[in-house]
VMD Tcl script that builds the backbone (N, CA, C; Angstrom):
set m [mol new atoms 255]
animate dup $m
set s [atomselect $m all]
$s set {name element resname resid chain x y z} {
  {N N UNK 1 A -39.395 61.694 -30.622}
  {CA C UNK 1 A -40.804 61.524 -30.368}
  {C C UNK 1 A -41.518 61.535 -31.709}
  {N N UNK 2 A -42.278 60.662 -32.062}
  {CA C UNK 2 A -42.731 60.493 -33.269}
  {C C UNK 2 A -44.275 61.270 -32.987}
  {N N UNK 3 A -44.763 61.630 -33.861}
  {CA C UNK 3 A -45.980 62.641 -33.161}
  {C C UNK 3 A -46.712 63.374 -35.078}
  {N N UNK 4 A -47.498 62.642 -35.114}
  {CA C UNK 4 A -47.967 62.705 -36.295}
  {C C UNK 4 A -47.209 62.983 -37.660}
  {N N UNK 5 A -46.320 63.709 -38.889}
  {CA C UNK 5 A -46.221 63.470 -39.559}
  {C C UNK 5 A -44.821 64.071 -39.514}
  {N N UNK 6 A -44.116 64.097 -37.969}
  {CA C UNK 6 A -42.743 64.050 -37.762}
  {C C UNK 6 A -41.969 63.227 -37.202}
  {N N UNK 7 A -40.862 63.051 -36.986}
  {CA C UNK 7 A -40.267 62.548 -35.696}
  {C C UNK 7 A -39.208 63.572 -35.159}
  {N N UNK 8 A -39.319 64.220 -34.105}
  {CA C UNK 8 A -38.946 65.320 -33.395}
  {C C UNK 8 A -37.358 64.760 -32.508}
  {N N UNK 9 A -36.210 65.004 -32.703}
  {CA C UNK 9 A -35.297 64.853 -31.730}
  {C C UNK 9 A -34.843 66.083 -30.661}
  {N N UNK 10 A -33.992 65.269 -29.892}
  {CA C UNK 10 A -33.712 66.157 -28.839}
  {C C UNK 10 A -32.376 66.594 -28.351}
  {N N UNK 11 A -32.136 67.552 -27.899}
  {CA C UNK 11 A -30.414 67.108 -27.674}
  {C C UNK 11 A -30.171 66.487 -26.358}
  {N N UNK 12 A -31.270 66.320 -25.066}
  {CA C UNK 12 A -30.693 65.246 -24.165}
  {C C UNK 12 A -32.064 64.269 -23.939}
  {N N UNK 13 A -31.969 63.238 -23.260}
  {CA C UNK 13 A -32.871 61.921 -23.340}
  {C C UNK 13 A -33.971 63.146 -22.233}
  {N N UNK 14 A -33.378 64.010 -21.398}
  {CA C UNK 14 A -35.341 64.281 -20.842}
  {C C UNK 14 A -35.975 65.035 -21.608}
  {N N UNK 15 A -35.471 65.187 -22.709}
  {CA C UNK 15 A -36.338 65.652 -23.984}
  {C C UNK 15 A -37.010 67.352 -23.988}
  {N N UNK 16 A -36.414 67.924 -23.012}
  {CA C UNK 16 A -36.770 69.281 -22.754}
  {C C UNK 16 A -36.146 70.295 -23.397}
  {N N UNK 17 A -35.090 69.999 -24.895}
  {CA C UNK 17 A -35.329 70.721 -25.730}
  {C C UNK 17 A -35.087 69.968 -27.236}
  {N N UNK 18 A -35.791 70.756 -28.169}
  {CA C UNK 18 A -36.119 70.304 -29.495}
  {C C UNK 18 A -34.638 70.433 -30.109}
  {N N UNK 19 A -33.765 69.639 -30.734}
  {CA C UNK 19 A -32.714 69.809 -31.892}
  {C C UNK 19 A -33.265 69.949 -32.574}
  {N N UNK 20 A -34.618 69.196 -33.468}
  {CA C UNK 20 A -35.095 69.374 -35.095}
  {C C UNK 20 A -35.919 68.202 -34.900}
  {N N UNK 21 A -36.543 68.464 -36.449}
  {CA C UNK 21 A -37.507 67.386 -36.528}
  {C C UNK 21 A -37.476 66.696 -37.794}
  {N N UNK 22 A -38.027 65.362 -38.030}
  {CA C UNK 22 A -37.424 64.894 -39.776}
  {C C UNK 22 A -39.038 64.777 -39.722}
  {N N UNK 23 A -39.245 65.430 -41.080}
  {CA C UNK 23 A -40.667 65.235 -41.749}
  {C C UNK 23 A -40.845 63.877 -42.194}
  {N N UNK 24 A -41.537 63.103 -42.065}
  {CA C UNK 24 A -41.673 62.005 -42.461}
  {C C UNK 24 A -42.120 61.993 -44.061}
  {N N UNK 25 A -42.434 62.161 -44.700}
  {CA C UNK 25 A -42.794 62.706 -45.934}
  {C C UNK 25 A -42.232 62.789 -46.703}
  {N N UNK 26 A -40.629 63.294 -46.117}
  {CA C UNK 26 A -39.160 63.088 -47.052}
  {C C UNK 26 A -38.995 62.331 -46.863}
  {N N UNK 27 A -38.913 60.917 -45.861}
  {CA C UNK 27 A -38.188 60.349 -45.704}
  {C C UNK 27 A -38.267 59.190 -46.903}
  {N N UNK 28 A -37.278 58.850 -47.432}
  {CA C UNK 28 A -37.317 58.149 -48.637}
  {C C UNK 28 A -36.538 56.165 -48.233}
  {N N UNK 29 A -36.088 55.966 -47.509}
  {CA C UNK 29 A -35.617 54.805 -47.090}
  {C C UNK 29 A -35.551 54.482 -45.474}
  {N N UNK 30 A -35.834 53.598 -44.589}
  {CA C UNK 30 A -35.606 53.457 -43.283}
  {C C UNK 30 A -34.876 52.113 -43.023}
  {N N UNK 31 A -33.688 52.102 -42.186}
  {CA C UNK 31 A -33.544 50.927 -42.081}
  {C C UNK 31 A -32.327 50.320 -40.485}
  {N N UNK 32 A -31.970 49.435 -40.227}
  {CA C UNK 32 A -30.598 49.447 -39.440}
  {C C UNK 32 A -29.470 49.664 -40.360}
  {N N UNK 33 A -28.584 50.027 -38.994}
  {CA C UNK 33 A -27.560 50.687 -39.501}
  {C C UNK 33 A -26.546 50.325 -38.897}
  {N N UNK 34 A -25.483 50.256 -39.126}
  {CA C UNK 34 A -24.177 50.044 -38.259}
  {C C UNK 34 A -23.270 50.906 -38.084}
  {N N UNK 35 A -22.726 51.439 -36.823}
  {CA C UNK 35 A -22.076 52.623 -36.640}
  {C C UNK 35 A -21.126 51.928 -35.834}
  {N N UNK 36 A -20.026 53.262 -36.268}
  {CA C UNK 36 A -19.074 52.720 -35.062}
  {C C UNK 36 A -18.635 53.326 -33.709}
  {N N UNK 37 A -19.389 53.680 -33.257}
  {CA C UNK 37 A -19.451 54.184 -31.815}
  {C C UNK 37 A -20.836 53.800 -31.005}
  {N N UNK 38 A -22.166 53.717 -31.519}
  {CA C UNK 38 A -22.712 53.961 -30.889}
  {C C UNK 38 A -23.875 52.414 -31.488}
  {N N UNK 39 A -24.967 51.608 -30.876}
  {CA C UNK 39 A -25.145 50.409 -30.893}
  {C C UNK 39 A -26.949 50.892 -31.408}
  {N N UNK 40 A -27.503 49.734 -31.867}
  {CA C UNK 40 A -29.119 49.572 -31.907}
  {C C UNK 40 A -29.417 51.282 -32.644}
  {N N UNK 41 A -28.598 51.132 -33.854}
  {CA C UNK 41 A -29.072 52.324 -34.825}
  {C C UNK 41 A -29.742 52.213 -35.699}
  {N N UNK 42 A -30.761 53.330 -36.060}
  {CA C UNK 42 A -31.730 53.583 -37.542}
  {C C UNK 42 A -31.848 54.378 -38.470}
  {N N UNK 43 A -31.301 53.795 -39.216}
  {CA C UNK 43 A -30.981 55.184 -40.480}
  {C C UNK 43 A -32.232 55.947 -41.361}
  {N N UNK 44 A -32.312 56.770 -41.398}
  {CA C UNK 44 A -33.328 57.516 -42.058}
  {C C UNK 44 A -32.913 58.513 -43.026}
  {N N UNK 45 A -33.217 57.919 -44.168}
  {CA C UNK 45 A -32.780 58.736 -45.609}
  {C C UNK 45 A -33.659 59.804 -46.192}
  {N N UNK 46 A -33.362 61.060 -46.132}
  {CA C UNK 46 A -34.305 61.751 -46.563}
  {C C UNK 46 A -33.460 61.856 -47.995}
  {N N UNK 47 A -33.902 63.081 -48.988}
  {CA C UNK 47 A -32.948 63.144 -50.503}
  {C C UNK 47 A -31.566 64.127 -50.054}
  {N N UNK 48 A -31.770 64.478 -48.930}
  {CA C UNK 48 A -30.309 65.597 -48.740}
  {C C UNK 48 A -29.875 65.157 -47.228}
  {N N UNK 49 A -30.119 64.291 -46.613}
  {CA C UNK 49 A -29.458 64.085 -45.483}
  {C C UNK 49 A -29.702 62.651 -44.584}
  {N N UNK 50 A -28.728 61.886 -44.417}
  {CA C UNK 50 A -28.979 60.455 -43.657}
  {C C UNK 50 A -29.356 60.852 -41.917}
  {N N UNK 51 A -30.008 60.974 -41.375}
  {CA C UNK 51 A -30.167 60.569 -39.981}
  {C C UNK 51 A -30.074 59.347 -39.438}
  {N N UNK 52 A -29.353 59.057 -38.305}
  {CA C UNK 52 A -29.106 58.424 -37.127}
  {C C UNK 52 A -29.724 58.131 -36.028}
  {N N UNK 53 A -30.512 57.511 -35.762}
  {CA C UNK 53 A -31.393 57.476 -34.615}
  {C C UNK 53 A -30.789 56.208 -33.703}
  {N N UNK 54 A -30.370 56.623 -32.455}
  {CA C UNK 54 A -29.410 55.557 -31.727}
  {C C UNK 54 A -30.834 55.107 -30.634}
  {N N UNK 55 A -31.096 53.922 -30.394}
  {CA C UNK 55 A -31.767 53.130 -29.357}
  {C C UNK 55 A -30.657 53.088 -28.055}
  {N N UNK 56 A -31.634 52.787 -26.696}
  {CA C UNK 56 A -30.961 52.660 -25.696}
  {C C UNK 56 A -30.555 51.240 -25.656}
  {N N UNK 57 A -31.620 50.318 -26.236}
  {CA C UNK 57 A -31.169 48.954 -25.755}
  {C C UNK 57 A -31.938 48.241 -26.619}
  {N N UNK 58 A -31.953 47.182 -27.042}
  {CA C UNK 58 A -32.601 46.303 -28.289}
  {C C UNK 58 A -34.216 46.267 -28.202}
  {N N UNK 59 A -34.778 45.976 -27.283}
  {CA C UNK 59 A -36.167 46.761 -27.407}
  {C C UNK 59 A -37.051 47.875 -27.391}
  {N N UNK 60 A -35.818 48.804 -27.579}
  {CA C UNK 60 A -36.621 50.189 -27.714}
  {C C UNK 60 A -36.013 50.172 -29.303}
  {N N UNK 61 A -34.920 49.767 -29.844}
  {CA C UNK 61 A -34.669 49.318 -30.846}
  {C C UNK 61 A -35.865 48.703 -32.266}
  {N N UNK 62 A -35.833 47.955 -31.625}
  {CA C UNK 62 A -36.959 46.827 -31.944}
  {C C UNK 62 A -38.442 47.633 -32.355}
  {N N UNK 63 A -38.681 48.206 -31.361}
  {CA C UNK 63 A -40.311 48.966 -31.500}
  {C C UNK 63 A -40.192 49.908 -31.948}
  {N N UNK 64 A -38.856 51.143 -31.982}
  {CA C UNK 64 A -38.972 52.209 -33.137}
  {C C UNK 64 A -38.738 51.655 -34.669}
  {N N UNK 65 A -37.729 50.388 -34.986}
  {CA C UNK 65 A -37.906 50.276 -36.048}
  {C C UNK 65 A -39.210 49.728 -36.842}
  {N N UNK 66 A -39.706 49.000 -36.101}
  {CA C UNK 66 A -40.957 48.307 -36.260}
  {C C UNK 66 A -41.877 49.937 -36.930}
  {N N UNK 67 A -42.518 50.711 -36.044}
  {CA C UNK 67 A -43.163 51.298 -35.564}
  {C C UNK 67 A -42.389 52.311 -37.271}
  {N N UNK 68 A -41.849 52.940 -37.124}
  {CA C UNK 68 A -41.268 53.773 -38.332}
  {C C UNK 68 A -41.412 52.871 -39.918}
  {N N UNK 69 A -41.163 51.520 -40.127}
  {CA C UNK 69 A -41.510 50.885 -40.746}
  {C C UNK 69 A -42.698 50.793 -41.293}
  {N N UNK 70 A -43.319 50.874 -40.455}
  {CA C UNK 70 A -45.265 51.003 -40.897}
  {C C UNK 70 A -45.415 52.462 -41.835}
  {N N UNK 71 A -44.679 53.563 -41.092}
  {CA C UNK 71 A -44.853 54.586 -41.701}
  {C C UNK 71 A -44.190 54.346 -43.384}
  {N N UNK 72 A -42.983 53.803 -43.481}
  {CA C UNK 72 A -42.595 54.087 -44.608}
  {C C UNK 72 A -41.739 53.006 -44.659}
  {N N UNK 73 A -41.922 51.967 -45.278}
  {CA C UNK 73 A -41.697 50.527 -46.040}
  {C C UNK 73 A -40.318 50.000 -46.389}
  {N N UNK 74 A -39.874 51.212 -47.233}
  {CA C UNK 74 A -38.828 51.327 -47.855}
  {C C UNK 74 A -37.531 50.535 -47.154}
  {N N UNK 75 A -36.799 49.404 -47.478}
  {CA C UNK 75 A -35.337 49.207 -46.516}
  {C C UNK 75 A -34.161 50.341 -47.166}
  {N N UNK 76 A -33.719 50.720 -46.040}
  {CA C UNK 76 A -32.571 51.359 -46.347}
  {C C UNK 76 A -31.426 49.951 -46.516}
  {N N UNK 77 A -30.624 50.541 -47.340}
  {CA C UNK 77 A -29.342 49.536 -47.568}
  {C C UNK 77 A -28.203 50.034 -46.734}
  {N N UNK 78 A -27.987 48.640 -46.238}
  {CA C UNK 78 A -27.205 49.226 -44.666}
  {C C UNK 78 A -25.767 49.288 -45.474}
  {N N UNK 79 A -25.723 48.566 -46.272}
  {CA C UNK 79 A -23.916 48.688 -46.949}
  {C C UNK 79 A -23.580 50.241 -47.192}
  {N N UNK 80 A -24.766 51.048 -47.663}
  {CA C UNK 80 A -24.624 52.039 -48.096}
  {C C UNK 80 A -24.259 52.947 -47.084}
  {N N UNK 81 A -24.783 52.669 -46.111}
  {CA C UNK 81 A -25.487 53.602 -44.479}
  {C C UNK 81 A -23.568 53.701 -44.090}
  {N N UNK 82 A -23.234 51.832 -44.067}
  {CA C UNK 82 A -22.064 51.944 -43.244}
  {C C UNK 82 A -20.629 52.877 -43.974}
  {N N UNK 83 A -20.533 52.642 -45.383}
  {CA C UNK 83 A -20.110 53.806 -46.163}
  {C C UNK 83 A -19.849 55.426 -45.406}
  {N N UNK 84 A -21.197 55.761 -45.607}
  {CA C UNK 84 A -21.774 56.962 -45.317}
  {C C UNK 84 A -21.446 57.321 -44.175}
  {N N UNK 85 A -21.272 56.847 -42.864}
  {CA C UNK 85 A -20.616 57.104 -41.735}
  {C C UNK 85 A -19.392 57.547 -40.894}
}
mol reanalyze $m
mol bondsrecalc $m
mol representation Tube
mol addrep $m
């Protein structure tokens, strides 16, 4: 849930409890990503840790990357991302 100057995850989709939250503020690169298990991913680079943000289906895909993009410009380099995985 993106919600002013975080984006808050969860550990199941009805969202009724908090795992953590990434400050947007760190975040230093955003971009797709390619994984190998899981489809319609977004990588988020802070300076000490890559996050994973998995979509359900290409347009929820589509509108978080969009939508996170505005916040912070930056492309992540997916060569790097797929490395890193």
């Amino acid at each position: 849930m993106l919600g002013g100057e975080k984006l808050e995850y969860f550990t199941e989709q009805d969202r009724k409890v908090i795992k953590g939250n990434i400050p947007l503020r760190d975040v230093i690169e955003i971009g797709h990503i390619l994984h190998e298990t899981r489809s319609f991913c977004i990588g988020l680079r802070t300076e000490k840790r890559l996050y994973v943000v998995s979509c359900e289906d290409e347009t929820g895909f589509s509108m978080w990357l969009a939508r996170l993009q505005e916040i912070q410009p930056r492309q992540l380099d997916s060569e790097v991302c797929e490395r890193l995985i």
